[in-house]
PyMOL CGO cylinders between C-alpha atoms (Angstrom):
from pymol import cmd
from pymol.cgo import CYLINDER

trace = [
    CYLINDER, 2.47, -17.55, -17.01, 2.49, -14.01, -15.30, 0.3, 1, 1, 1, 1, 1, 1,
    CYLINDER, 2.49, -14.01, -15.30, -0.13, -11.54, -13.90, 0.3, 1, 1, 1, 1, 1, 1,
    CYLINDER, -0.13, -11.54, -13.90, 1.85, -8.68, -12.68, 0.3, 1, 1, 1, 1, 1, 1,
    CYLINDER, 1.85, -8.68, -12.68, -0.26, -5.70, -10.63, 0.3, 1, 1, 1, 1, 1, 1,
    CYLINDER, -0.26, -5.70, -10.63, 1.61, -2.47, -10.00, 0.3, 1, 1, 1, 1, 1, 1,
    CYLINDER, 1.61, -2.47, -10.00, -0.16, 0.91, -9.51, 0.3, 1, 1, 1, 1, 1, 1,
    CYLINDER, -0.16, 0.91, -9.51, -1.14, 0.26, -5.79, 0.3, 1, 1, 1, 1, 1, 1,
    CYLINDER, -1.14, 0.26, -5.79, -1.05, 2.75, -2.81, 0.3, 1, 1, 1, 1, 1, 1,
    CYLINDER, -1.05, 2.75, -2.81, -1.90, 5.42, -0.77, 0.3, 1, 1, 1, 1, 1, 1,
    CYLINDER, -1.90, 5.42, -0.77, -5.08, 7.25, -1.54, 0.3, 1, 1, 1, 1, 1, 1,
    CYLINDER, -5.08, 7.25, -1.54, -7.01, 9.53, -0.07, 0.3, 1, 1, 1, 1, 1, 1,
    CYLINDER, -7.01, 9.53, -0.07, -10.15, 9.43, 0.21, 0.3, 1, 1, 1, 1, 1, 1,
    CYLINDER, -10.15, 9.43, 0.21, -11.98, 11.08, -3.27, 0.3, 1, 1, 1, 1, 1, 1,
    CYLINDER, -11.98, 11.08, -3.27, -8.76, 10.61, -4.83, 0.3, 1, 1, 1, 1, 1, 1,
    CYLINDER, -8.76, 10.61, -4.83, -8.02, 8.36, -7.68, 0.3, 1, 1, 1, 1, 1, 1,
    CYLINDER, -8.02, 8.36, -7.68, -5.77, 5.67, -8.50, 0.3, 1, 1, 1, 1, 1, 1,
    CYLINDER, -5.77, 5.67, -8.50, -4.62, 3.49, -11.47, 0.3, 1, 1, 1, 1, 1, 1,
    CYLINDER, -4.62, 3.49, -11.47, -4.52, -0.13, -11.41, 0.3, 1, 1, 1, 1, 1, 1,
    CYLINDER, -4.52, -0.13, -11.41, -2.19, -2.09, -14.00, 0.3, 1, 1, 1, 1, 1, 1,
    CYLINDER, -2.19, -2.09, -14.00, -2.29, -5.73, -14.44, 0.3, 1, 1, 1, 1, 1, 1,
    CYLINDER, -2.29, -5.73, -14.44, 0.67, -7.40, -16.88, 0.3, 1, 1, 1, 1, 1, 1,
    CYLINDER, 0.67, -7.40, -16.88, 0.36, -10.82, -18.59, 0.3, 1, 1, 1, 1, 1, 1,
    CYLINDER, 0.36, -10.82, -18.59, 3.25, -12.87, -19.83, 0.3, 1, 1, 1, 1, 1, 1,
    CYLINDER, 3.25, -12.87, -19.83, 3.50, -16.20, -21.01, 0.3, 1, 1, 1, 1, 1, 1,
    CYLINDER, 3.50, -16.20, -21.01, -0.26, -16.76, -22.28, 0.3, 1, 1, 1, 1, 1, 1,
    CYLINDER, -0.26, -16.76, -22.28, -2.82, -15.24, -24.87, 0.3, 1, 1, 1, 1, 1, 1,
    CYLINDER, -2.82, -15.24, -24.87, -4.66, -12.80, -22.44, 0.3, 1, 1, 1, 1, 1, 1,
    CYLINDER, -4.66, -12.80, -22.44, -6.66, -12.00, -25.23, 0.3, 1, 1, 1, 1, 1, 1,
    CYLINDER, -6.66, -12.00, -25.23, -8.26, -15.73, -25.30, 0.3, 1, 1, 1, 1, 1, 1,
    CYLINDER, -8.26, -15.73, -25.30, -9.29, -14.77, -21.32, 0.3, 1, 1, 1, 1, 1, 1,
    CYLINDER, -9.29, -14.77, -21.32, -11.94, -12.84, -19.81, 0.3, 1, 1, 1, 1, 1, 1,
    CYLINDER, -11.94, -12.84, -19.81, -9.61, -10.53, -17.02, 0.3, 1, 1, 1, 1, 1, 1,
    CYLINDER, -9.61, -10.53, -17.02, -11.83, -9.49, -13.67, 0.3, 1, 1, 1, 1, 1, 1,
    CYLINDER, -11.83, -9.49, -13.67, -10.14, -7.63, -11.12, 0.3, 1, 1, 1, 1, 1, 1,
    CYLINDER, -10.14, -7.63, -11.12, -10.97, -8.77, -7.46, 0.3, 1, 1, 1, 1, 1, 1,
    CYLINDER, -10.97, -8.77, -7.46, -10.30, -7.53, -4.00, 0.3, 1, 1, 1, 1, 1, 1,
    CYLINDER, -10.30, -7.53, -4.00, -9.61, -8.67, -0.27, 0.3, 1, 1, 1, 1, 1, 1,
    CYLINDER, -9.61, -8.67, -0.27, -9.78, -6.89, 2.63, 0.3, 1, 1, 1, 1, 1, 1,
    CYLINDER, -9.78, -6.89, 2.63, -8.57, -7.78, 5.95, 0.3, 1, 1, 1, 1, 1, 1,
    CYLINDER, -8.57, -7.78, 5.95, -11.09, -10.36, 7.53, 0.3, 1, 1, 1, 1, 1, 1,
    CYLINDER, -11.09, -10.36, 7.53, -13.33, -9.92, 4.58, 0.3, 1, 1, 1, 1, 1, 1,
    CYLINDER, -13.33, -9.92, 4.58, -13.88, -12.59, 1.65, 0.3, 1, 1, 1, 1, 1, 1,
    CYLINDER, -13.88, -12.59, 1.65, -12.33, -12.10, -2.16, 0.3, 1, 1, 1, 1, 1, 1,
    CYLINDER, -12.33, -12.10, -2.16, -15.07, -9.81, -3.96, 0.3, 1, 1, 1, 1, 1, 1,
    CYLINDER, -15.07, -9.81, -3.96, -14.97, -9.31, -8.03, 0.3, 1, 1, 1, 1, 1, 1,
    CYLINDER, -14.97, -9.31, -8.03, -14.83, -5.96, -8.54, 0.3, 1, 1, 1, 1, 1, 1,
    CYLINDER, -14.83, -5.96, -8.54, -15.11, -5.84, -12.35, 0.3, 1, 1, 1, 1, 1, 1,
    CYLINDER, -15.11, -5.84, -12.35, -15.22, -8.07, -15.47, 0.3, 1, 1, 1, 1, 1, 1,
    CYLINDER, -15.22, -8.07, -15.47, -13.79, -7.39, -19.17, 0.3, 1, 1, 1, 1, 1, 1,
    CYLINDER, -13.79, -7.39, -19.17, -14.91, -9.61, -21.93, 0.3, 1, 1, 1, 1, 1, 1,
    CYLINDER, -14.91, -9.61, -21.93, -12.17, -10.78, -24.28, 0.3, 1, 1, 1, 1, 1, 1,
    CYLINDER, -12.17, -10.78, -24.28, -12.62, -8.10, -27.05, 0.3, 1, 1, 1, 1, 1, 1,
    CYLINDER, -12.62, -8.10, -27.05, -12.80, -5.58, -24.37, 0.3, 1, 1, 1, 1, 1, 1,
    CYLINDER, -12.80, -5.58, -24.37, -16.07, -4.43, -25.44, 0.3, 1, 1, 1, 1, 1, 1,
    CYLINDER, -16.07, -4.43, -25.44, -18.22, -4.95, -22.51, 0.3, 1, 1, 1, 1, 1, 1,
    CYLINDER, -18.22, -4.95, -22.51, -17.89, -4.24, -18.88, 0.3, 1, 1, 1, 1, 1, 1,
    CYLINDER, -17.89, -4.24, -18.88, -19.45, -5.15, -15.82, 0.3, 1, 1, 1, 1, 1, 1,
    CYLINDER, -19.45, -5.15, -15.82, -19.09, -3.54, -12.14, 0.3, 1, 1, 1, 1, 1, 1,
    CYLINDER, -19.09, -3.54, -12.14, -19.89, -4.61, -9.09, 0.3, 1, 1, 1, 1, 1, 1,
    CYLINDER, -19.89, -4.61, -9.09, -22.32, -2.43, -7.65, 0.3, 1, 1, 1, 1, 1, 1,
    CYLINDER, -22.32, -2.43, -7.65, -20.31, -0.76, -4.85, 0.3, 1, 1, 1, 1, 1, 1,
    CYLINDER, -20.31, -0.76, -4.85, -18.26, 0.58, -7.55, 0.3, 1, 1, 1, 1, 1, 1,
    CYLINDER, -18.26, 0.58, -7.55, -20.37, 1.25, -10.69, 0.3, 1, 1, 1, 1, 1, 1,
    CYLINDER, -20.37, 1.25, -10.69, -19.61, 4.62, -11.83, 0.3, 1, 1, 1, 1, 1, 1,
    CYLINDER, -19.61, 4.62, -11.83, -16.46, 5.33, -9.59, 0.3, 1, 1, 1, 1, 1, 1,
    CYLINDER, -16.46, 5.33, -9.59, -14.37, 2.27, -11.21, 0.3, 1, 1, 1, 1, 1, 1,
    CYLINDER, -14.37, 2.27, -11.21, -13.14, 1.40, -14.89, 0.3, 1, 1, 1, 1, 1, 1,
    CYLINDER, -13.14, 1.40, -14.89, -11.68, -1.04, -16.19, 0.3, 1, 1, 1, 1, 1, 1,
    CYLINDER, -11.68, -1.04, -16.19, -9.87, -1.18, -19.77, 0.3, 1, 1, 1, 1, 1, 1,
    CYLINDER, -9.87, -1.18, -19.77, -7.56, -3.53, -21.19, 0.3, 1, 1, 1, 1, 1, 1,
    CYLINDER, -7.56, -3.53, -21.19, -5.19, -3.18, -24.10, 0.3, 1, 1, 1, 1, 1, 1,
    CYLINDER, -5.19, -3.18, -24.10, -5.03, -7.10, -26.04, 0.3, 1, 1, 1, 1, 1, 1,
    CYLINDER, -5.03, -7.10, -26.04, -1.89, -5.51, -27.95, 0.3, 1, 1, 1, 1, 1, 1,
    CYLINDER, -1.89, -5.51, -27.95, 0.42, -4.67, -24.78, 0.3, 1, 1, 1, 1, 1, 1,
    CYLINDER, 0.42, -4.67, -24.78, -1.24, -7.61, -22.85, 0.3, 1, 1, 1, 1, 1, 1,
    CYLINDER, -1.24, -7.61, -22.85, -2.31, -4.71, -19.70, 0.3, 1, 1, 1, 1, 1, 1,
    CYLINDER, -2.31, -4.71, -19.70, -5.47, -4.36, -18.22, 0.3, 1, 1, 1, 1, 1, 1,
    CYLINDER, -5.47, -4.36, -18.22, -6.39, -1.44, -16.24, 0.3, 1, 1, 1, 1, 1, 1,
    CYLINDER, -6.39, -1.44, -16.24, -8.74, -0.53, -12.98, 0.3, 1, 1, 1, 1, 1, 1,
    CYLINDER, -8.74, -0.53, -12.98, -8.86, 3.46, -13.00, 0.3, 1, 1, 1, 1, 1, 1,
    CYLINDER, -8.86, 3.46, -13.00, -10.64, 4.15, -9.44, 0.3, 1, 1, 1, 1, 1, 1,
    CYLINDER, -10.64, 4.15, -9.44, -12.18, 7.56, -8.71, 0.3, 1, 1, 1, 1, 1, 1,
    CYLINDER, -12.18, 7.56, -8.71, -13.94, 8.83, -5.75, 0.3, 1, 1, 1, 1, 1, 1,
    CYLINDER, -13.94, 8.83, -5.75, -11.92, 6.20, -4.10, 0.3, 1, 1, 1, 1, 1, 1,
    CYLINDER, -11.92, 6.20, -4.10, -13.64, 5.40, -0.31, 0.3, 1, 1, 1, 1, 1, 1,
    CYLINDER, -13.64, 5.40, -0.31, -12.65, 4.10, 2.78, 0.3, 1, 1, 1, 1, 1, 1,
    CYLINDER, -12.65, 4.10, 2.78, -14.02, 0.78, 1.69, 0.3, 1, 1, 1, 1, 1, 1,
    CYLINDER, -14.02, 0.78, 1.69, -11.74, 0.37, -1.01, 0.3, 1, 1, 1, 1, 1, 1,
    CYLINDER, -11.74, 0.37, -1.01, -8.57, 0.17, 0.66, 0.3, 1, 1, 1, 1, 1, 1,
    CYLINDER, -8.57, 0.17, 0.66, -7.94, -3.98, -0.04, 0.3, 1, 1, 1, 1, 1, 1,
    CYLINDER, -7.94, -3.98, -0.04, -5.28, -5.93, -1.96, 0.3, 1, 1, 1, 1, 1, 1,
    CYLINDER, -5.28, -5.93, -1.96, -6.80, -5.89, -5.45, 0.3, 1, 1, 1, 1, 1, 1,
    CYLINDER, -6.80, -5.89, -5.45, -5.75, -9.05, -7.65, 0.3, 1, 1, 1, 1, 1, 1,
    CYLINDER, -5.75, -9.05, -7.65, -6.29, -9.24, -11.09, 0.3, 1, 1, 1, 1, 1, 1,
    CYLINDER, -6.29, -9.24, -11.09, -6.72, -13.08, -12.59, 0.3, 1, 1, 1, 1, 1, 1,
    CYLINDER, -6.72, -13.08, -12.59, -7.41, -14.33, -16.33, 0.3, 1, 1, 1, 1, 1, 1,
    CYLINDER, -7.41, -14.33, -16.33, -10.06, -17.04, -17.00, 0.3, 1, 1, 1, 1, 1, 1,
    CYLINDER, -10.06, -17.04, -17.00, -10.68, -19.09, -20.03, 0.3, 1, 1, 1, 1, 1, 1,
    CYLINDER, -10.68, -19.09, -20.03, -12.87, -21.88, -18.66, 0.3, 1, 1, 1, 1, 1, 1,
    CYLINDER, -12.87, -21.88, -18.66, -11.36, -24.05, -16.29, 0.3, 1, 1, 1, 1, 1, 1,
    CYLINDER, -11.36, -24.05, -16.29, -8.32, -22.29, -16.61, 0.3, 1, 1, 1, 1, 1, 1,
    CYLINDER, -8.32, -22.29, -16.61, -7.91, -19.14, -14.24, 0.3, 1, 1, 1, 1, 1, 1,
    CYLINDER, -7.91, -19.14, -14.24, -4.86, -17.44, -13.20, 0.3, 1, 1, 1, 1, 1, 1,
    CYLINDER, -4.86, -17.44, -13.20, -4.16, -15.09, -10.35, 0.3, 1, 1, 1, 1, 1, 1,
    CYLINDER, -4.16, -15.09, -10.35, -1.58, -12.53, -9.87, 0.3, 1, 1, 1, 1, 1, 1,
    CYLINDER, -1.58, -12.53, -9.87, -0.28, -11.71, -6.66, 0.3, 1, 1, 1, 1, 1, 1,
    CYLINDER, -0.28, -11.71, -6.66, -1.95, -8.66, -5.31, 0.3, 1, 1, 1, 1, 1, 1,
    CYLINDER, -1.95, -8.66, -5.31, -1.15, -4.76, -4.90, 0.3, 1, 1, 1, 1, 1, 1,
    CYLINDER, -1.15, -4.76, -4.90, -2.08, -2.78, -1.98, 0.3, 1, 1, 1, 1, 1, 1,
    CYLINDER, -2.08, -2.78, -1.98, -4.49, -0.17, -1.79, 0.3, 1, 1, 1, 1, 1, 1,
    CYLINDER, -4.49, -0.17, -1.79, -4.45, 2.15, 1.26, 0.3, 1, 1, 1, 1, 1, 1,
    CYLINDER, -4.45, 2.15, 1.26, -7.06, 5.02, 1.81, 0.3, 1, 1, 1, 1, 1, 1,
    CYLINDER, -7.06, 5.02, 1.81, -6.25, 7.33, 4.67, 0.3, 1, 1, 1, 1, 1, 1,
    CYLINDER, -6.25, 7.33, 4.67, -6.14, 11.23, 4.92, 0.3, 1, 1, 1, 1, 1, 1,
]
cmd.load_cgo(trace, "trace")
């Protein structure tokens, strides 16, 4: 079982970026996918939420309408398109699968924001 982010980086600030997640070895499309982030000294914070079907969305609030988030069942990828990125974005961002009691994480990718 795999969660593979790429897509991390340097941003600056209003820019955009594209977030991939990967999945291998399971049925992603049996698991709700959230994307999450971390920064430095701060607490893991879901970002966003995709149900199964990928028909419904939710956003945390300090990025409704700047972040979406997509997935594609058939090539097992989810995606976090962030506009307007801010300051307070830059984090690791991790994506993880949940189906019940079972949740996996993947290992991270780095977003920077800097002029």
């Amino acid at each position: 079982v795999q969660l593979v982010e790429s897509g991390g980086g340097l941003v600056q600030p209003g820019g955009a970026l594209r977030l991939a997640c990967a999945a291998s070895g399971f049925d992603c499309s049996s698991y709700v996918m959230n994307w999450h982030r971390q920064a430095p000294g701060k607490e893991r914070e879901l970002v966003a939420a995709i149900t199964r079907a990928g028909d419904s969305t939710i956003y945390a609030d300090y990025v409704k309408g700047r972040f979406t988030m997509s997935r594609d069942n058939a090539e097992k990828i989810v995606h976090l398109q962030m506009n307007d990125v801010k300051p307070e974005d830059a984090a690791v961002y991790y994506c993880q699968a949940v189906n019940g009691l079972s949740k996996y994480w993947g290992q991270g990718t780095q977003v920077t924001v800097s002029s």
